[in-house]
C-alpha positions as CSV (number, residue, x, y, z in Angstrom):
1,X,129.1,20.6,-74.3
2,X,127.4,24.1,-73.6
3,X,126.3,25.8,-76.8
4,X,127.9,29.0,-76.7
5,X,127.7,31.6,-79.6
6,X,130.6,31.4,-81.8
7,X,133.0,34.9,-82.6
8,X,132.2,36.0,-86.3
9,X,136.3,35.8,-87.3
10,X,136.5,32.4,-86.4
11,X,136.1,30.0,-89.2
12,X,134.2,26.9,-89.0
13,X,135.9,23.6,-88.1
14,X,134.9,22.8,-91.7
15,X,136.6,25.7,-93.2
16,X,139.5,25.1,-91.4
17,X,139.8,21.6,-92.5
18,X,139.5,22.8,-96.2
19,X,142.0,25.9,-96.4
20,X,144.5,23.3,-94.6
21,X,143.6,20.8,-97.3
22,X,144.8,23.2,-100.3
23,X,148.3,23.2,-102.3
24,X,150.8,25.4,-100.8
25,X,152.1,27.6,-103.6
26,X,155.7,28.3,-103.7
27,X,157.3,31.2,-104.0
28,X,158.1,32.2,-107.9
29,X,160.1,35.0,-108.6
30,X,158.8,35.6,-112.1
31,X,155.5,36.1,-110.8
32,X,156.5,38.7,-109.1
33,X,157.6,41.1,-112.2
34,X,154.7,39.7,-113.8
35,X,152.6,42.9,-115.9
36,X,149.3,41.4,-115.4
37,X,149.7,41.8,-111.5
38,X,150.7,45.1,-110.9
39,X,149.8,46.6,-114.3
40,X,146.4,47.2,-113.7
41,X,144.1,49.7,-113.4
42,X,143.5,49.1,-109.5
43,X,146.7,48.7,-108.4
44,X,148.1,51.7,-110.4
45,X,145.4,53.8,-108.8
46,X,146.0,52.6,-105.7
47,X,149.7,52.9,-105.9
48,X,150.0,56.5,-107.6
49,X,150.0,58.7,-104.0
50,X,153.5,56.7,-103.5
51,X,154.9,57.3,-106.8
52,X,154.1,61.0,-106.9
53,X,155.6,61.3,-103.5
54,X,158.7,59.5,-104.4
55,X,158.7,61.9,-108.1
56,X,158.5,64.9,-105.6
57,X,161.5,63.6,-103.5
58,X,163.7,63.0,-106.3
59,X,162.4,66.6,-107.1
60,X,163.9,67.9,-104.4
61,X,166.8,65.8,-104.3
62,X,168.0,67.3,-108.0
63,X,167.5,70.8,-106.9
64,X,169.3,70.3,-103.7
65,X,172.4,69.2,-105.4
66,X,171.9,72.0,-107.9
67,X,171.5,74.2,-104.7
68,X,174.6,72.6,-103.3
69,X,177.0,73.0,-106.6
70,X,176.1,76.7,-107.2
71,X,176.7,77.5,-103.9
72,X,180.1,75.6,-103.3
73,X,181.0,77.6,-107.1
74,X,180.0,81.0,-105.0
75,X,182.5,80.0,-102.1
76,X,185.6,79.3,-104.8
77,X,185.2,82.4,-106.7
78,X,184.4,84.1,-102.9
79,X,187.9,82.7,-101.7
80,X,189.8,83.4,-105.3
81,X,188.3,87.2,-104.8
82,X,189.7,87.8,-100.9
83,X,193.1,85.9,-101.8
84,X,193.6,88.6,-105.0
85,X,192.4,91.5,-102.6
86,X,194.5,90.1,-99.6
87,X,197.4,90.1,-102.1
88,X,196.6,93.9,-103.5
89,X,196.3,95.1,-99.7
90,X,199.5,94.0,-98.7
91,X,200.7,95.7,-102.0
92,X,199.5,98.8,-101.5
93,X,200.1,98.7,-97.5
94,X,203.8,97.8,-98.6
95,X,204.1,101.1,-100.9
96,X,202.7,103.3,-98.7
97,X,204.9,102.1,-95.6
98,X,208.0,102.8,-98.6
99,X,206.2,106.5,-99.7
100,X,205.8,107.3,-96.1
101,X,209.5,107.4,-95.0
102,X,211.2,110.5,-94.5
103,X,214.0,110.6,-97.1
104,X,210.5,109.8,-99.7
105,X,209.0,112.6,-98.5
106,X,212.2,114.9,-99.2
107,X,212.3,113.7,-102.3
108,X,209.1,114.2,-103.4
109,X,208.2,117.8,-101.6
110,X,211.8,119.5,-102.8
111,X,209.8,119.4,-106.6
112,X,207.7,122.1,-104.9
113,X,210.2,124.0,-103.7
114,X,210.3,122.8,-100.0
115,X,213.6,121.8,-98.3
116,X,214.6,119.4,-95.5
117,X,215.5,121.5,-91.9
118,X,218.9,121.1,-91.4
119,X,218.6,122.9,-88.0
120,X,216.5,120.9,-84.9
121,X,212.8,122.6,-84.7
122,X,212.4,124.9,-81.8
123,X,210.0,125.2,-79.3
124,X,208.1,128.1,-78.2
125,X,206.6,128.8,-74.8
126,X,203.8,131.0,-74.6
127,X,203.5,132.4,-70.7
């Protein structure tokens, strides 16, 4: 066998025989929501970049729907606004084509003192 220099990662045949040799553990749920694991200091430092992120997210994600809700409120009272003004334009538009007629006219400029021709108008030619 030719000695060759063994890589520093690889365990010794000795080691490997012992880590084989050890109890597997199983898997226990409880363990898992356990305090004393991931209640201490370490692990809260270490873990405190992730929460603060996911506290800003949730941040956002509340004023976002508060965004959302005052704006879709905007839009209703937007829509209620142009329907009532849609409604008051044809209304007016309506009296005005009714004010506008001829016979309304009459009626309205004979108070002053003006009277409906009962002749045609006549032209006048300048040469």
């Amino acid at each position: 066998m030719i000695n060759t220099p063994r890589p520093q990662n690889e365990p010794r045949a000795t080691e490997k025989a012992s880590a084989s040799s050890e109890p597997r553990r199983s898997f226990n749920l409880f363990r898992l929501f356990d305090p004393e694991n991931y209640l201490n200091s370490e692990q809260v430092v270490k873990n405190l970049p992730f929460v603060l992120f996911c506290s800003c997210l949730t941040l956002l994600y509340i004023a976002n729907a508060h965004t959302v809700e005052k704006r879709i409120r905007k839009i209703n009272k937007l829509e209620y606004e142009m329907k009532d003004l849609r409604a008051e334009y044809i209304t007016l538009k309506s009296e005005l084509m009714y004010l506008s007629k001829q016979s309304e006219v009459a009626k309205r400029v004979e108070v002053a003192g003006l009277l409906e021709l009962s002749s045609a108008p006549k032209k006048i030619y300048i040469d």
